[in-house]
N, C-alpha and C positions, 0 to 999 in steps of 0.2 A: 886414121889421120883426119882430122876436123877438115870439115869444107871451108874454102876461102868466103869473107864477110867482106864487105862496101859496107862502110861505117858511116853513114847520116850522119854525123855532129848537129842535130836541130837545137839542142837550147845556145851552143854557143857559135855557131852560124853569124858571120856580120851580113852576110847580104844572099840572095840566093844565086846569085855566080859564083859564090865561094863554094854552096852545095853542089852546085850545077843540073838543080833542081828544086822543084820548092816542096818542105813538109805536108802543103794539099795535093798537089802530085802522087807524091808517098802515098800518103795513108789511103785518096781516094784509088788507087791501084792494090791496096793492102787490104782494106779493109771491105772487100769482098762475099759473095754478093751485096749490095744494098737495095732492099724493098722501095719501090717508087713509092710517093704521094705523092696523087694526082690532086691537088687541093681548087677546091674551087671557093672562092670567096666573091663577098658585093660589099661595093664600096658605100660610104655612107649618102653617097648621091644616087648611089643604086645598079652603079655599073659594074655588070659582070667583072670577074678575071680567073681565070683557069691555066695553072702553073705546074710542072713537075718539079719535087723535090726530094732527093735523093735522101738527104741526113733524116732521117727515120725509122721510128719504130714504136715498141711499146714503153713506158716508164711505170707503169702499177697497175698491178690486178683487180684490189681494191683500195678505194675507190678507181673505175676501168679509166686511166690516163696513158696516151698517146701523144707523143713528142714528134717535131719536126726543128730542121735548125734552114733560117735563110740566111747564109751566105752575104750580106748586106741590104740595106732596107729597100726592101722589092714592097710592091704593090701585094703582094699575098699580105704580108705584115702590118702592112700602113693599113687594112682592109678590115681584118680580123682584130687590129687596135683600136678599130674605130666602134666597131659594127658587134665586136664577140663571140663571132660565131666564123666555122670552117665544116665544111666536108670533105672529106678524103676519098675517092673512086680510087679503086683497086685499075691501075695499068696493066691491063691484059695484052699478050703478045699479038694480038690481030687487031690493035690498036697503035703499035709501035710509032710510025709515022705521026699520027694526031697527037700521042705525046711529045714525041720531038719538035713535030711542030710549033706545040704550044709553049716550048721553053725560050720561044725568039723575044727578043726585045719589045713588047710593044708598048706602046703609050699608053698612061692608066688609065687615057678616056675611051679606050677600044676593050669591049669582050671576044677573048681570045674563042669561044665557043663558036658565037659569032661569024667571027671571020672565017674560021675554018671550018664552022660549017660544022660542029661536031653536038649531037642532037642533047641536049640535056632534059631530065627531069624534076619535077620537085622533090623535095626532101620529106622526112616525116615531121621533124620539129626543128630545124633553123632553116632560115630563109637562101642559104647558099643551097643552090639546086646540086642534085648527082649526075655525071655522066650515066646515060641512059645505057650504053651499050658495054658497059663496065660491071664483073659481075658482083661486086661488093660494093660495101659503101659503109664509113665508117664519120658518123655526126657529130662533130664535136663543139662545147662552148669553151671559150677561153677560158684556163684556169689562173696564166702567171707566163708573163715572161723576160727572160734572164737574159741581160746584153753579155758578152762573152767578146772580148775583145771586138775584130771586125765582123761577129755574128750575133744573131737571135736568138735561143731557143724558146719556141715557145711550146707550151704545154697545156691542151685540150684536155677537158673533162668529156669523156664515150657517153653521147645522151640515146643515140640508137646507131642500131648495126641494121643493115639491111644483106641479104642475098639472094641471086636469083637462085628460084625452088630446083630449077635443072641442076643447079651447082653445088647442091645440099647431099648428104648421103645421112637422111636422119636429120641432126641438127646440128652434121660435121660437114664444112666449107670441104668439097672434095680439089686436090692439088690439081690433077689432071682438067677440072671444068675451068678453074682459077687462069690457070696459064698466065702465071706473073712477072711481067719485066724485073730485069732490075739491071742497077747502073753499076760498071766497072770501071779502072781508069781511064783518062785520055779520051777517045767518044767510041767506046768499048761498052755493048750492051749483053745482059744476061737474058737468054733465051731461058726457059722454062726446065729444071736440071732432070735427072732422074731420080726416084724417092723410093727411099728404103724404109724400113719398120722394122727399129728394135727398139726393146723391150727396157727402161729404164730398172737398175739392179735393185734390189728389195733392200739387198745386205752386201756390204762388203765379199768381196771375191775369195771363196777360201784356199789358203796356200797349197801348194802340191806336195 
């Protein structure tokens, strides 16, 4: 017997009381885990700002392009339109608090690193500096970005990757050093899961 379904209607939805819930609700509950970007950008006047954003990940290999989506024209966006350039610090789990912190409302004339006190370093080649105590860091210059009803995505061209050498196994980012947030729904966060290794198949499975 089929398990009982709550059917979403999202495209013909008039209002979100009729779902009694809204489609970003859903999906940011659904679409689990989601890897932080911990973005740091300078405004064209020069002032820092350092933002967590969830909607992330990779979009090409080659050439190395990495996507983020804001959620409405935030200061990350207005920053990297202006200026072209972003860094990404990997949100590690003994960072938790400093990123949550830094997702608060502030005015675009305050660097959120700043206030909070959270220690930055320079970068290799764009001028948006990296969380210093973050063990990645991924540089990106603007490639394009795509208005999407009430969102952004924008899309970085990887001009360097950085990692700390303790975090390396070789010249593979080990999980266990990483210890990466990431965001679930509601204010529901992913601690660091456990990780398995298998072996992707050469050939199809042969029949029994």
């Amino acid at each position: 017997m089929a398990t009982p379904r709550r059917i979403f209607d999202i495209e013909n939805a008039e209002t979100a009381d009729s779902l009694g819930t809204t489609a970003y609700q859903l999906l940011t509950a659904i679409v689990v885990p989601r890897p932080i970007a911990w973005i740091s950008t300078v405004s064209s006047d020069g002032v820092g700002n350092l933002a967590p954003h969830s909607f992330f990940t990779v979009s090409c290999a080659n050439p190395a392009i990495v996507q983020f989506t804001s959620v409405g024209r935030k200061d990350t966006l207005r920053n990297i339109e202006q200026t072209g350039e972003f860094t990404i610090s990997l949100a590690p789990e003994h960072l938790l608090d400093q990123v949550n912190d830094s997702s608060a409302p502030y005015d675009a004339d305050v660097d959120e690193a700043q206030a909070l006190a959270i220690a930055m370093e320079p970068s290799e080649k764009v001028a948006p500096p990296r969380v210093a105590a973050s063990p990645a860091s991924i540089e990106c210059r603007l490639h394009s970005v795509v208005e999407l009803g009430d969102s952004w995505l924008v899309l970085g061209t990887v001009c360097a990757i950085t990692v700390h050498e303790s975090a390396l196994d070789g010249t593979h980012p080990r999980f266990d050093a990483l210890q990466p947030l990431s965001r679930l729904g509601r204010n529901e966060w992913g601690r660091p899961p456990t990780v398995i290794a298998v072996d992707r198949p050469q050939a199809p499975p042969e029949g029994d």
